[in-house]
Structure formats: C-alpha cells, structure tokens
KELUM-833961 format. One line per 4 residues: number of its first residue (from 1); their letters; for each residue x, y, z of C-alpha. Coordinates in pm, 1 decimal. Example, Ala and Ser with C-alpha at 12.3 -4.5 7.8 and 13.67 -1.06 7.14 Angstrom:
2
1	AS	1230.0,-450.0,780.0; 1367.0,-106.0,714.0
# end
This chain:
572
1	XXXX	8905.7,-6764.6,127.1; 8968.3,-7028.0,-143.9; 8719.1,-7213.1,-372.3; 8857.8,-7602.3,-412.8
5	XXXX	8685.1,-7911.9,-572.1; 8539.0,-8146.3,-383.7; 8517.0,-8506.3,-440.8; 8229.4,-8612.4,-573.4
9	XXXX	8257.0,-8300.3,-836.6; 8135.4,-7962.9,-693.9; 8320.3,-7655.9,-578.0; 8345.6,-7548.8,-215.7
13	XXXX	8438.1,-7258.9,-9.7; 8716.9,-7283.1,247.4; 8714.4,-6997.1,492.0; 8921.7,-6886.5,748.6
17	XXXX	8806.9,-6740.8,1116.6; 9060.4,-6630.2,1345.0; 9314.2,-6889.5,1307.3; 9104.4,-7187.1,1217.3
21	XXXX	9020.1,-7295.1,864.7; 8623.1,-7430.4,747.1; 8482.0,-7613.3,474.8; 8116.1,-7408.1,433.0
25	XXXX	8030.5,-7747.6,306.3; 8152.3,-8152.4,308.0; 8441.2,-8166.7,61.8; 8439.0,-8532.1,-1.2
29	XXXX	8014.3,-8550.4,-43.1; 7896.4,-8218.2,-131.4; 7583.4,-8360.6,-281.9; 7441.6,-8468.5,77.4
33	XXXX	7463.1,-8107.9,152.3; 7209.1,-8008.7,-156.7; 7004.5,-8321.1,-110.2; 6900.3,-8180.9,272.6
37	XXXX	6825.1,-7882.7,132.7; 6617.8,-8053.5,-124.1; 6478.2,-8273.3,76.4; 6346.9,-7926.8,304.8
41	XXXX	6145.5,-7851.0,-14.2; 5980.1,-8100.9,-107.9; 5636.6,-8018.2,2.1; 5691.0,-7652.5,-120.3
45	XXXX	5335.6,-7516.6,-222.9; 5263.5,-7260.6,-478.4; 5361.3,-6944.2,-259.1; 5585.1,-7082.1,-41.4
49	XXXX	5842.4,-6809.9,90.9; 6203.0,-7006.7,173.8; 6477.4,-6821.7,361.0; 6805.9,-6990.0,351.0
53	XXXX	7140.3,-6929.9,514.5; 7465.5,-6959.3,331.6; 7541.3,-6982.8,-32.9; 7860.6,-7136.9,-17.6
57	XXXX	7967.4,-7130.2,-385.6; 7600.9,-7116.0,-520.9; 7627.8,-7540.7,-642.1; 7261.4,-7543.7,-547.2
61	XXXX	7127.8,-7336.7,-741.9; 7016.0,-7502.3,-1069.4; 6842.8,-7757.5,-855.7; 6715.5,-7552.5,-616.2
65	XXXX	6558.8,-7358.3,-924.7; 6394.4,-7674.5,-1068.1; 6202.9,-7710.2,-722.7; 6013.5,-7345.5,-783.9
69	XXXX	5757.6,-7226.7,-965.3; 5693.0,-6862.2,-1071.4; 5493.2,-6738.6,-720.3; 5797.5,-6914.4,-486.4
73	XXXX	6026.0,-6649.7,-332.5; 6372.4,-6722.1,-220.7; 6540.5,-6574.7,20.9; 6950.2,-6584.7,26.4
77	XXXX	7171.1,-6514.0,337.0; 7466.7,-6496.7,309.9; 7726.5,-6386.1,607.6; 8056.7,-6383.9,416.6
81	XXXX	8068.8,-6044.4,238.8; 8357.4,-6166.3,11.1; 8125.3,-6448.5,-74.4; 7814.6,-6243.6,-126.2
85	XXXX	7998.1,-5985.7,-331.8; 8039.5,-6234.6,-618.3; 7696.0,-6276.5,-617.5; 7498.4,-5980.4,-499.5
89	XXXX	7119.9,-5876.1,-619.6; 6886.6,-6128.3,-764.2; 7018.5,-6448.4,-914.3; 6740.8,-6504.4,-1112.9
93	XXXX	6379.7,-6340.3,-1103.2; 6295.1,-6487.3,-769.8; 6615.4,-6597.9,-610.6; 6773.3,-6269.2,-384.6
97	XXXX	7112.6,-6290.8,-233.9; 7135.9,-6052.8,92.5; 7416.6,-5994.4,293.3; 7391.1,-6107.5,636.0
101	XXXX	7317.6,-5813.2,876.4; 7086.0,-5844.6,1214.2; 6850.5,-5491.1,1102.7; 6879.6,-5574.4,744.2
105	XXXX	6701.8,-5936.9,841.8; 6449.2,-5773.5,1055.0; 6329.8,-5563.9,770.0; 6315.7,-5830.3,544.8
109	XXXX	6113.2,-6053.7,765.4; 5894.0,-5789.8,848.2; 5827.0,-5724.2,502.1; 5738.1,-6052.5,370.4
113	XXXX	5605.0,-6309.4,610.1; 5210.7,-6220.2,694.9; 4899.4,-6353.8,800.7; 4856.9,-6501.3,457.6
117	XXXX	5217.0,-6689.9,383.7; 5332.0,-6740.3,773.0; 5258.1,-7147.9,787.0; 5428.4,-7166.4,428.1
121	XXXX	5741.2,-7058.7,537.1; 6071.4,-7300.6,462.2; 6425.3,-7243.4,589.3; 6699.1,-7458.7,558.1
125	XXXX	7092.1,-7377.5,692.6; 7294.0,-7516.9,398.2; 7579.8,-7707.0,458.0; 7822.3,-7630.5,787.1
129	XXXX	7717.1,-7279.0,770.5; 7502.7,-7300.0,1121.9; 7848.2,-7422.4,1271.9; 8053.5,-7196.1,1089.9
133	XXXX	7840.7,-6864.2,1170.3; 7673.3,-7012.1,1472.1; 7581.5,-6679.5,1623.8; 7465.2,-6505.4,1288.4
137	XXXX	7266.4,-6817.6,1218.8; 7093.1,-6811.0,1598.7; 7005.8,-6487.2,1523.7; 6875.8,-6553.0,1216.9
141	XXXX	6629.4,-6828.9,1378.4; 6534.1,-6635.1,1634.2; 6408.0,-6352.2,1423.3; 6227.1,-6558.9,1173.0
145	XXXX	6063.6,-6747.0,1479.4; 5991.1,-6403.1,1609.9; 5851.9,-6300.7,1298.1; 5646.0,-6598.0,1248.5
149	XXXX	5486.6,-6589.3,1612.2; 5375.6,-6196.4,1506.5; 5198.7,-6266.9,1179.0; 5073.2,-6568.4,1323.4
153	XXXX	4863.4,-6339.4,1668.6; 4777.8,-6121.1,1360.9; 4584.2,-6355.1,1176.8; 4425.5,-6474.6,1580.8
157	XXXX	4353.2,-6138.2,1659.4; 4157.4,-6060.1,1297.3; 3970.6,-6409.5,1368.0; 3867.0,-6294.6,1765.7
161	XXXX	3804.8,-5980.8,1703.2; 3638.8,-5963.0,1330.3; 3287.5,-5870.9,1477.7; 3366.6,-5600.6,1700.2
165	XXXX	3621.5,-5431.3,1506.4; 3339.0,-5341.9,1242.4; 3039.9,-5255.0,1515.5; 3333.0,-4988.3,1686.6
169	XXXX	3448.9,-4884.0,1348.7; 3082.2,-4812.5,1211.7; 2970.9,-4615.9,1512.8; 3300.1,-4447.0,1655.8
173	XXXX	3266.4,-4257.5,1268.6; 2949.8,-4062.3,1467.2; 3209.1,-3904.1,1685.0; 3517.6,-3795.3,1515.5
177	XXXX	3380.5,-3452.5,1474.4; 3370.0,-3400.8,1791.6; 3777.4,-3499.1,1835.1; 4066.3,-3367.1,1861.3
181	XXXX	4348.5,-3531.2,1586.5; 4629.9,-3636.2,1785.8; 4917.4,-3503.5,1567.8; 4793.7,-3137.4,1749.3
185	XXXX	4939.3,-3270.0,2061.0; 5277.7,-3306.7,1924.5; 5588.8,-3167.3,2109.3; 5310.6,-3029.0,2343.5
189	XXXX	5548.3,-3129.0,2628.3; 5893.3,-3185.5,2538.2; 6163.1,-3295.8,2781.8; 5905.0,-3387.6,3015.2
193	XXXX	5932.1,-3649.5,3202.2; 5598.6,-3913.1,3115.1; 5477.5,-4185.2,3336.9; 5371.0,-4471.8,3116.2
197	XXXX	5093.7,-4650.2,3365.3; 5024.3,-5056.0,3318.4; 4890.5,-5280.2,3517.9; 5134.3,-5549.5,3577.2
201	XXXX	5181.1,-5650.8,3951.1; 5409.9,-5388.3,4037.0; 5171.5,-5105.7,4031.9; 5096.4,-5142.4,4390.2
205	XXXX	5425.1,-5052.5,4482.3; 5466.3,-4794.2,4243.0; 5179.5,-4621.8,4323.4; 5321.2,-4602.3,4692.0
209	XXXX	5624.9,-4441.0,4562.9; 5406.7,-4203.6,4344.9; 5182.1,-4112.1,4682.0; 5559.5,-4054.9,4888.5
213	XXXX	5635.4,-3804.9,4587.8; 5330.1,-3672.1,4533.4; 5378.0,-3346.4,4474.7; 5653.9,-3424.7,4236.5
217	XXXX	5403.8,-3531.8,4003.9; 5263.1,-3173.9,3889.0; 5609.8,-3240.5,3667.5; 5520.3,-3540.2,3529.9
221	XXXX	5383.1,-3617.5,3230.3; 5087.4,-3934.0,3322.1; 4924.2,-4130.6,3083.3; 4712.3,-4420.7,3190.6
225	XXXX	4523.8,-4709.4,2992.7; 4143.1,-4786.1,3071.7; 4251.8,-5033.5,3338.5; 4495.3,-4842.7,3563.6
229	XXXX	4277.4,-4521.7,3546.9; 4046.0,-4636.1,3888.8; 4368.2,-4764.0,4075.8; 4531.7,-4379.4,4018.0
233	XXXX	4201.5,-4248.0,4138.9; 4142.6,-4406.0,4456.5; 4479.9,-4281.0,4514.0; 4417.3,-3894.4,4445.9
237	XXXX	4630.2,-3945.0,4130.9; 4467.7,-3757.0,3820.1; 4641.3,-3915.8,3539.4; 4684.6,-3606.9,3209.7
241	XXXX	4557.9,-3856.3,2919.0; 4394.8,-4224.5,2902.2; 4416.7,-4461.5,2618.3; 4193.3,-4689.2,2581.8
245	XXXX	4277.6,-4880.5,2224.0; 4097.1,-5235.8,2365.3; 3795.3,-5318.7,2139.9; 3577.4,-5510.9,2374.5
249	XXXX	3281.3,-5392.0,2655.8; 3549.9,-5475.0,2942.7; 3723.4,-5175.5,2857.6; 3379.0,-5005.8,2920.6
253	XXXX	3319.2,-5189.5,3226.0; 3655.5,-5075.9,3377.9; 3575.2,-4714.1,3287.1; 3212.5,-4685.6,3356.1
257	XXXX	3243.8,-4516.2,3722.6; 3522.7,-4250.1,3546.3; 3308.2,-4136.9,3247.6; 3300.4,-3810.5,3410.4
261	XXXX	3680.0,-3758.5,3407.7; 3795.8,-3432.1,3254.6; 4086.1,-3598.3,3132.0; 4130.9,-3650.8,2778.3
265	XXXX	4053.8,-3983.0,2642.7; 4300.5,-4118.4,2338.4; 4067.2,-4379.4,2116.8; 4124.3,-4484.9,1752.8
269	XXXX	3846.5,-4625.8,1500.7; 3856.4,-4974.7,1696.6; 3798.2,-4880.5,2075.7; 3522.7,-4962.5,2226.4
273	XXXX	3228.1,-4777.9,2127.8; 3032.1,-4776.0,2421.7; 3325.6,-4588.4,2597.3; 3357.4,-4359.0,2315.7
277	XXXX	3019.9,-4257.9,2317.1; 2967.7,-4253.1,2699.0; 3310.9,-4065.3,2797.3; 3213.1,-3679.5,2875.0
281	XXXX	3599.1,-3535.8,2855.7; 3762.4,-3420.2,2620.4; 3851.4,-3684.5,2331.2; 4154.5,-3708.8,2082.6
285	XXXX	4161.6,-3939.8,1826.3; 4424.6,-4210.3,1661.6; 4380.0,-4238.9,1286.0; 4467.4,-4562.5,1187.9
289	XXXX	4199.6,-4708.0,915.3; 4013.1,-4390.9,815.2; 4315.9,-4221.0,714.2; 4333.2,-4445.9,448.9
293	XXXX	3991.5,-4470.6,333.2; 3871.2,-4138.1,417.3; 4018.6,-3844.5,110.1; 3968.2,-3549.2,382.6
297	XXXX	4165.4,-3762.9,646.2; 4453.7,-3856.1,494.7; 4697.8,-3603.3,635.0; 4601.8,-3755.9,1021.3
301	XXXX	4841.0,-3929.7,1208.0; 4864.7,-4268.0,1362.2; 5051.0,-4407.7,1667.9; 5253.6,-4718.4,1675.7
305	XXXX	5001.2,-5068.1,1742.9; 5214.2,-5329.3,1952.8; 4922.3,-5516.8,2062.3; 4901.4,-5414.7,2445.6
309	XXXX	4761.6,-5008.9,2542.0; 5102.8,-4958.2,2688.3; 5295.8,-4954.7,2346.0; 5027.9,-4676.4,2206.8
313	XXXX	5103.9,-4443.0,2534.7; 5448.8,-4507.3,2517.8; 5470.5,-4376.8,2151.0; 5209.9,-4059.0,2218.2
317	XXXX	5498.9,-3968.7,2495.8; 5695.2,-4022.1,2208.1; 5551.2,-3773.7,2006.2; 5425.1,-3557.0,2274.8
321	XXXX	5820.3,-3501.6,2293.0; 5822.8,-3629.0,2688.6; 6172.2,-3800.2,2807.5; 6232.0,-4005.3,3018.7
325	XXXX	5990.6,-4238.7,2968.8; 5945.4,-4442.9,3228.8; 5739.9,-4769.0,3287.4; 5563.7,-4835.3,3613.7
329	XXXX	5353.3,-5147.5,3624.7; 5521.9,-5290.2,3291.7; 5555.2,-5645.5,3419.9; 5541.3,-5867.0,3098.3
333	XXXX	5554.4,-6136.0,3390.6; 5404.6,-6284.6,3687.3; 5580.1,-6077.5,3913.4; 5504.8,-6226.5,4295.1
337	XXXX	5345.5,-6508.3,4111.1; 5037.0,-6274.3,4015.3; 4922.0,-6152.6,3649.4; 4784.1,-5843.8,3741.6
341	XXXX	4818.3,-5580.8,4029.0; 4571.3,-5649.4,4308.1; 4399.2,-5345.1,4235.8; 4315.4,-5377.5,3877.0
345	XXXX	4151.6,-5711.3,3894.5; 3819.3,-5766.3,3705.1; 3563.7,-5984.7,3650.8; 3683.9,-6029.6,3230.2
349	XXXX	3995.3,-6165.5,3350.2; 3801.9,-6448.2,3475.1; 3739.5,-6526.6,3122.8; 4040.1,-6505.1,2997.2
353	XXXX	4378.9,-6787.7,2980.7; 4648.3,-6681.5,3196.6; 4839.8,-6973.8,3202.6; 5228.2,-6939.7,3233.8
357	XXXX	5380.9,-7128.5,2963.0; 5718.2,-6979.2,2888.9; 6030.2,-6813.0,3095.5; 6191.6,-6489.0,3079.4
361	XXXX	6452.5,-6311.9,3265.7; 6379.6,-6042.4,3551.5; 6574.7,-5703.7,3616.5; 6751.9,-5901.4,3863.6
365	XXXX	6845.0,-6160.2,3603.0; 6617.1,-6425.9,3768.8; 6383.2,-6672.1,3558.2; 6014.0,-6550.7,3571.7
369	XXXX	5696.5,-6695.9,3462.1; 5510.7,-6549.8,3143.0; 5284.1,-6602.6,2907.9; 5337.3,-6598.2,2539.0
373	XXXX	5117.3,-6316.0,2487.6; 5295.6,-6129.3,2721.0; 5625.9,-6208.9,2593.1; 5511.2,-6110.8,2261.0
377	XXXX	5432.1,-5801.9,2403.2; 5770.4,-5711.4,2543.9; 5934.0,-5790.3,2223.7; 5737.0,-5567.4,2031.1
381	XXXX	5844.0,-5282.4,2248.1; 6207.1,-5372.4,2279.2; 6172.1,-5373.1,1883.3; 6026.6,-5022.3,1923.5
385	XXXX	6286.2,-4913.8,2186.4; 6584.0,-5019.0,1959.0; 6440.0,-4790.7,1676.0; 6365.9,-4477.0,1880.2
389	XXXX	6745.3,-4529.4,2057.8; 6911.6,-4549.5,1724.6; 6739.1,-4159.0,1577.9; 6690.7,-3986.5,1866.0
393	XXXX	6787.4,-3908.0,2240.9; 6453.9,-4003.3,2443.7; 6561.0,-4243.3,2752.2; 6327.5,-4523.2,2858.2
397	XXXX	6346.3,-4639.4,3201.8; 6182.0,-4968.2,3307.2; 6081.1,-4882.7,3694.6; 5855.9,-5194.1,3729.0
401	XXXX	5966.6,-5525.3,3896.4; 5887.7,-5768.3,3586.9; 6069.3,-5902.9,3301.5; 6383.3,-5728.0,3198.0
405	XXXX	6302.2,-5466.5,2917.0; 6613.0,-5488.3,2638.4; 6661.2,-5093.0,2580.3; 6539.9,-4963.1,2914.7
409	XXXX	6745.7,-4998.7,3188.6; 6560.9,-5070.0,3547.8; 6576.0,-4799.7,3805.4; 6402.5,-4767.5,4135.9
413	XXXX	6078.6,-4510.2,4088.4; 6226.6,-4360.8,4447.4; 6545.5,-4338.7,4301.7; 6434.6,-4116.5,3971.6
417	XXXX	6186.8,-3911.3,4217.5; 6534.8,-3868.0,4440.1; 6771.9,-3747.8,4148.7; 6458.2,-3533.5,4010.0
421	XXXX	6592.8,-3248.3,3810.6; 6274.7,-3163.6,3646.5; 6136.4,-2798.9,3702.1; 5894.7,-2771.7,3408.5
425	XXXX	5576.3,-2801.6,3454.1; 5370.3,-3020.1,3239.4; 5088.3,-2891.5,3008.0; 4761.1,-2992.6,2885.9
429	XXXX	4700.0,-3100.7,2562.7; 4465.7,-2869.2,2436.0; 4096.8,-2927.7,2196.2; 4182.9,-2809.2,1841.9
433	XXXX	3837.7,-3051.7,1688.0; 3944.0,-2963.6,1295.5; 3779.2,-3243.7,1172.3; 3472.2,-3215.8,923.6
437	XXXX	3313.7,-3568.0,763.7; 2967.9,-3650.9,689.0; 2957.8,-3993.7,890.6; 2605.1,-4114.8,691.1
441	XXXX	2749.2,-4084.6,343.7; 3085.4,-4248.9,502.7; 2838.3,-4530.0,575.6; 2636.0,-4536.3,338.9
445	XXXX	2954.2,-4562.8,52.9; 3061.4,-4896.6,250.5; 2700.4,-4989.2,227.6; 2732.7,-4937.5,-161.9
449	XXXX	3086.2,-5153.7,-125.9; 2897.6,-5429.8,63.1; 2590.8,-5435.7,-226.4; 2796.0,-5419.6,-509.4
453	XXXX	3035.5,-5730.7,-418.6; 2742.4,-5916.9,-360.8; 2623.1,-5900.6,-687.5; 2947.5,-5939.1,-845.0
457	XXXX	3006.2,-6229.0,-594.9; 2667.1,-6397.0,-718.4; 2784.8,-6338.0,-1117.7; 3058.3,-6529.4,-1061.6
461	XXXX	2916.6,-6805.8,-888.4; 2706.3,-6800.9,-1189.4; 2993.1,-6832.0,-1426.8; 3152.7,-7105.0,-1238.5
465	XXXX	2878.8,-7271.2,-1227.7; 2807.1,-7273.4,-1603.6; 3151.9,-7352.5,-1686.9; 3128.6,-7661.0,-1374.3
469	XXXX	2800.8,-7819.8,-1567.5; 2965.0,-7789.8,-1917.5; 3246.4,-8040.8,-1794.5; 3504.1,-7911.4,-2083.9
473	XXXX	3856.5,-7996.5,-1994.4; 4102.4,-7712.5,-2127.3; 4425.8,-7602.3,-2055.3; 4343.4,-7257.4,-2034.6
477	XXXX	4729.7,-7158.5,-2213.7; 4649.0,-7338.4,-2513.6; 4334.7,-7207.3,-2608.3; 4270.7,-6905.3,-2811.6
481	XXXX	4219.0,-6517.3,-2680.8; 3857.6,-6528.2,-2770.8; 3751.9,-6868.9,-2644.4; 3435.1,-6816.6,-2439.9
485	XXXX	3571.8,-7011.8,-2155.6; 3906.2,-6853.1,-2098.8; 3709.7,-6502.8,-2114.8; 3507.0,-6612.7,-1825.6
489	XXXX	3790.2,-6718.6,-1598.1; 3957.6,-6399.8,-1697.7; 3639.7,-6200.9,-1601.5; 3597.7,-6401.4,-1245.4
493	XXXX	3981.2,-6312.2,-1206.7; 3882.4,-5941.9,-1275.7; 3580.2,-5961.5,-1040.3; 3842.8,-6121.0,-730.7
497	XXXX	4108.8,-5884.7,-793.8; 3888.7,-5526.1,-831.3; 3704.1,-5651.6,-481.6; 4038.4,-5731.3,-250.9
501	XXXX	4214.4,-5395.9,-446.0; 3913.3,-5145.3,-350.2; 4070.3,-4951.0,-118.7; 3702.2,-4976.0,97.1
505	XXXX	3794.6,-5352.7,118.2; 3967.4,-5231.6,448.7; 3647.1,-5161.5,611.8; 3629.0,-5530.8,628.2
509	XXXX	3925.9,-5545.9,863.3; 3962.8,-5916.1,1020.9; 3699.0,-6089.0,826.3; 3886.7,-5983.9,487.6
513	XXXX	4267.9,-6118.6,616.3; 4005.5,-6465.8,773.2; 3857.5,-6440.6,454.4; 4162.3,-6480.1,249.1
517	XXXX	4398.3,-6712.1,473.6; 4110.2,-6962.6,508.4; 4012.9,-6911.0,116.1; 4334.2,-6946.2,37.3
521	XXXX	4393.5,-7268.9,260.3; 4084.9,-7439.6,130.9; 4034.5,-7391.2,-208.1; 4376.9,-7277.3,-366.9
525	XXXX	4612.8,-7499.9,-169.6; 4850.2,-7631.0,-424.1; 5172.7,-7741.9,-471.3; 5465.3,-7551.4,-644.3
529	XXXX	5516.2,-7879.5,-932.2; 5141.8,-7848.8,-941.7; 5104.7,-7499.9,-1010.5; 5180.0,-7456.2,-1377.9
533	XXXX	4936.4,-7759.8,-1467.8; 4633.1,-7671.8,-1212.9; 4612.4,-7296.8,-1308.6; 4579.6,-7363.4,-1643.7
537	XXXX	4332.3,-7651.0,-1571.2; 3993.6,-7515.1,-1662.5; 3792.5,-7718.4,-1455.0; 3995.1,-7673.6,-1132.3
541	XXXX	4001.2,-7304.0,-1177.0; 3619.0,-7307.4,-1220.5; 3591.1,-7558.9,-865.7; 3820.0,-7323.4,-681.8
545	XXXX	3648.9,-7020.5,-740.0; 3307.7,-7119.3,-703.6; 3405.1,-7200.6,-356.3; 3579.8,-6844.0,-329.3
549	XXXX	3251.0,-6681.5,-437.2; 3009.5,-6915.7,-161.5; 3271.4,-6789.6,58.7; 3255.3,-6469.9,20.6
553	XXXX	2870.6,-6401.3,-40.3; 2866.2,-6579.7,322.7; 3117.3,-6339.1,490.4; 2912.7,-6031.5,288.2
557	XXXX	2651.1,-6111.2,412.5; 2730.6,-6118.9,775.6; 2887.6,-5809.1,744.0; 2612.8,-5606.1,615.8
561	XXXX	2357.2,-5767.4,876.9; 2635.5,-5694.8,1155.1; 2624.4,-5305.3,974.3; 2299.0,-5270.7,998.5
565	XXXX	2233.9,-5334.6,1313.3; 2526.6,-5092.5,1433.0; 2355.5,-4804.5,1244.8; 2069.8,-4867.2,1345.3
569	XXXX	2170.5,-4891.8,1727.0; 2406.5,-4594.4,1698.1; 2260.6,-4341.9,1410.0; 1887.8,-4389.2,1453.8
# end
C-alpha cells in the first residue's frame, strides 16, 4: 500500500489485491469523491446516524465534520486493516473508525439503529471502495438493509399491537403465582431430540411421517405453538409443551376446544389473556417485561423473541438442553403455492395480508414465493442459528419443504426417524410455582405512574404555555443561570427526562416507542445546521414541548381508561 498525491491536491491510497493495483479513490479529481459524500448529507437532521464504508486516507474528514452537529453519530468502515490501523478508535468525539468484519457489523447495527433513528439513517460508499471490496461492501448493505427492515416491524408491531399488549400485561399479572418460571425447566432433557412444530404447508406431510413412526415419538422431545396443537390432536399426537406468545383472541380461538390439555402451556406477560386465564394445565411462564420492573423478579429468565412462536420453542429446546432440533412445518414460504397447512386454517387468516411479494430459495435450491414477514422471520432465526453454532454443539435440522434455512441443513423426517439412535426417554417438565407478588399493589404502583405523569404532563403544558403568551425571544445560551425563563425550560426538560427514565415507563410498551417516534417526528424534527440555533431558541423550545405535553396527556389518558377497564374485567 502507498499513499500518493493526487491532482487536484489530496492524498490517496493505492492498494494492491492479488496482482492488480487500485486507487481507493480518483487520483486526478479526488474532490468529486468528497463532494458525493457531501452531497449524501445534506439533509442530515439533528440525530442522524451515518455509516460509511472506506476511509481511504481520511481527506474527508474536516468537511465531513463541518456537516455534524453534536447528536450526529458517524460510523467508519474500514476493510483495509493496514489502513484502519493508522487510524483506529474515535477520530473525534463522534466520528468511530471500525475495522471491517461481517459479526463485528452485525453488532454494531444491532446496537444503534432502532425504532426511533431507523428512517434517519445515511450511508454513503466513499470513493471506489464498493468496487474495490465489492463483497465486504454487499455485505455491508445487506446487513444495514436487514437491520433497518427489523427496527422498522418493531416500531409496526408497537403501533398494532399497543392496546392489547397492556390489557394481557395488566391481567396475565393475576396469574403468575400460579406459574411455573421457565429457567426450572432447564437441561430438563438434554440430548433429546425436540420436534419444533409450525404450521407452514408441510405439516401435512410431516405429520404422516410422525403417524408411520409413531411410537418413536415417546423419544422425542414435542413442542407445539397454539396453532399446530389441534392438527397433532386429531392425529393422536400429544405434543410435551405449547407456546403460545401471540397477543391477540385468535390465539384463543385456536385453543378454545384444547383448554383441557394437561400439557403445559409456555406464555409470557403479552399472550393472550383469555388463553391464560382459561387454560386448565399446567402453566410456565416467560419473563420478559416484569423482570425488569418487578424487584422480586429480577433473577427470572427470558427466551429469545424473533417475532414468530417458532423462534421462542426453538430456544426453550435450547435451554431445555434437547438436540437435534428439528423443524417440521417451518416453511417461511408458500410451499405448494399455500401459506398455511390445510389443517391449520382459520377464520383470522381471512383477515390478514398474505400476499407474496418477495423470492427466496427452497432446500432444493428452487425460487419460492414469500412474504416479507415471513422472510423476516427466517432471518431472525438463521441469525439465532449462527450464534448457537458458533458456542455450542446443538444441531438444527430443517425437515420441512419451505425456504432453505442458512444453519440447518434439510433432511427427510423419514430419514432422521430411520437413522434414530435415540434411546432416552423424554421427561416432563415438572411444576416448581416459586413465585410470590402481590398483583393489586403491582397495579396499583403503575396506576400511581399513570397519575403522577399526568399532572406533571399538565405543569408543563402550563409552563409552555406561559412562556408561548410572553412572546420573549432568547437564546437560551446567552442568558444568565437564574433567568426565570431558562429555569423553566430546564424544569420541562427535567419533567420529560424523569418520565421516559422511570423504569415503570415500560409498562407503557408500544404506545411509549409510538409515543416517542411520532413525538419526535412531529415536533422535534430538525436539521443538524439547525440544531445549535433552534435548541437554544426559546420560543421554539417552548412550541415543541407544548406539543410533547398535549401528546402525551392524550396517550395517558388512553392508557389509564384502557387499565381500568382491564382491572376491572379481570380483578373485580
């Protein structure tokens, strides 16, 4: 690698790959090559995150600088680690410099883009370096369009699903004492083998090859969401667990003629309630949220969220020790041109999009039709496959006829019954109910949560107000520590930051992430040039928060009539 001078006055990196020799950037007008990645920011707003890929000999930089204001984040990287180790760490306060590596990116990603910052993302490939490193830069895109597509369903599922999460979370609280914790079922069946149950269109033949082996099964390890569980019954299959993590009646209309089961049922603080209260078996809960909130809860365990019931089963085989894990019914496509297995069909799907709108490859290595959802889906458990391969020795086997699963190679259900070497029978996991919470004064502290930011959400309305009608123009940095007005905007400030910090704002689930992405969107949209003058601008600070305040006193309020109406349905 050499550094040489360019002609209109800048420095460039020459590299060398295999035999041939690249410029990282144009050596005659290196300037076009920082006015792209100018020109990529120049709608930057206040918070804007920007990834970019290659540093070349850093030329940019001052410029790039000049674009950001303190809240921007850069992101640097960089493939070439002779390159990077010349400038390693953080540049300046909020310009990093990473080296290039396909996990390191993933953690990165996952790290910063959210709900809040995902359509404020910027990424620019500086100079040649997406011809240069064309495979490290693909990678690169596809992860960060990966990433965005994830925080993006987020922030759709919080905004469907606001309501029901807090009506479920309110009255599943009524039950826990009655539960099992799940981290008592762990190891409970190690090296057995667990049959993760979906219902994808290949169930029907799976469940053929399940009846041909039928006795087999005492070995086996089965654990079935809500959906599957009447298919495996009209079949004389008794599955050893359910999970049922869906949040809406369906899931109690699919269940309702199995409430009797003595099976256990799996549920966290967002199932359905009406299935968690009807269900007559044994049940084991998921801490997700009350582990968090609750001081006697905190040592619970959770299982791993991937947006579909199948990635919570497959990590409670996880932990339950189980291996191989194998997926029957795991489709992630329209296998025979269907959505669904024949026998799983309900009257919610009706309601529901299932429109095709994207390929993906088969086992066979054929195209087949999916959705994004369900492509989202298989990505998120390829993501968890690829951890659990790299720390331990579990084996995931993808027995379905669907979408290729990266991480689990395909293998006939017949085939694995055929080569069985299992001799172990399987075990139950048995009730150990060690939990011990008052439910009412759980409530009744979120109640106190609810009251209190509505009164501090009404004073400062009240100081926004005042300050609005006053009509003083001040820039807030030049005034002095005791002015009246700067005292104010520091106390509203206090009032927004104590209310999203309480640790009981989590209780508010989806309508506190809508809350703050809309907020956020509608009243603090700003540009990064702008920032500096419009934070300091009394008047503006004093619009923008008044509409924070209406905002919130509205989404308060909702929530404490939707509260109340829980309790009252499920505690009185």
């Amino acid at each position: 690698m050499r550094k040489y001078r360019t002609a209109d006055g800048y420095t460039v990196y020459k590299v060398k790959k295999g035999r041939i020799s690249y410029d990282l950037a144009d050596k005659l007008e290196y300037q076009r090559a920082i006015e792209g990645l100018l020109k990529t920011l120049e709608d930057i707003k206040y918070d804007s995150v920007i990834f970019i890929f290659g540093l070349d000999t850093g030329s940019y930089l001052k410029a790039l600088s000049e674009k950001l204001c303190s809240k921007n984040r850069v992101v640097i990287f960089e493939p070439n680690a002779e390159i990077y180790s010349k400038y390693s760490g953080s540049i300046v306060k909020n310009i990093q410099v990473v080296l290039y590596d396909r996990q390191q990116v993933k953690v990165i990603f996952n790290e910063i883009i959210n709900s809040m910052n995902f359509n404020n993302l910027y990424f620019h490939g500086f100079g040649n370096y997406s011809q240069v490193y064309e495979e490290e830069y693909n990678e690169l895109v596809e992860n960060l369009d990966w990433s965005y597509i994830n925080a993006c369903s987020q922030l759709g599922l919080a905004h469907r699903f606001k309501k029901v999460f807090i009506q479920n979370m309110l009255a599943n609280l009524k039950i826990l004492n009655q539960c099992t914790p799940i981290h008592h079922c762990i190891a409970a069946n190690q090296k057995i083998p667990a049959l993760i149950v979906s219902a994808g269109p290949s169930l029907d033949q799976n469940i053929k090859d399940m009846l041909a082996n039928k006795e087999k099964l005492k070995n086996y390890f089965i654990i079935s969401g809500g959906r599957t569980v009447g298919a495996l019954i009209k079949n004389g299959i008794i599955p050893d667990m359910i999970v049922s993590v869906d949040p809406v009646d369906a899931n109690y209309e699919m269940m309702k003629d199995y409430l009797e089961l003595d099976v256990p049922l799996v549920f966290y603080e967002y199932s359905n309630r009406y299935l968690v209260r009807a269900y007559k078996g044994e049940k084991i809960y998921i801490a997700s949220l009350f582990s968090k909130t609750v001081e006697s809860l905190e040592a619970l365990r959770g299982v791993y969220f991937g947006g579909s019931v199948a990635h919570s089963c497959v990590d409670i085989a996880n932990m339950l020790g189980c291996s191989p894990i194998l997926f029957i019914g795991q489709d992630l496509g329209y296998t025979y041109d269907k959505h669904h297995s024949d026998t799983v069909i309900c009257d919610y799907d009706k309601t529901l999009d299932y429109t095709a709108n994207t390929m993906v490859k088969d086992i066979r290595g054929n195209l087949i039709r999916t959705t994004s959802t369900l492509n989202h889906f298989k990505k998120k458990l390829e993501e968890y496959i690829e951890i659990y391969n790299q720390i331990s020795e579990v084996e995931f086997i993808n027995c379905s006829y669907g979408a290729a699963i990266q991480g689990a190679a395909h293998k006939e259900l017949l085939q694995v019954f055929e080569e069985d070497v299992f001799n172990t029978p399987k075990k139950p996991c048995y009730a150990h109910k060690s939990i011990d919470i008052n439910s009412l004064e759980i409530i009744e502290s979120i109640m106190d949560y609810l009251d209190k930011y509505s009164i501090k959400a009404q004073q400062g309305l009240e100081l926004c107000e005042q300050i609005i009608s006053q009509g003083e123009n001040k820039c807030l940095v030049d005034v002095a520590e005791d002015d009246m007005d700067l005292q104010k905007i520091l106390y509203i400030v206090q009032i927004v930051r104590a209310f999203e910090n309480d640790v009981k704002s989590q209780y508010l689930g989806g309508y506190i992430s809508c809350f703050k992405y809309d907020i956020k969107e509608k009243a603090f949209k700003m540009s990064a040039k702008e920032y500096d003058k419009l934070t300091s601008d009394l008047q503006h600070q004093a619009v923008a928060f008044k509409s924070y305040f209406q905002q919130m006193q509205i989404m308060l309020e909702e929530v404490q009539e939707l509260a109340g109406e829980t309790v009252t349905e499920f505690y009185k």
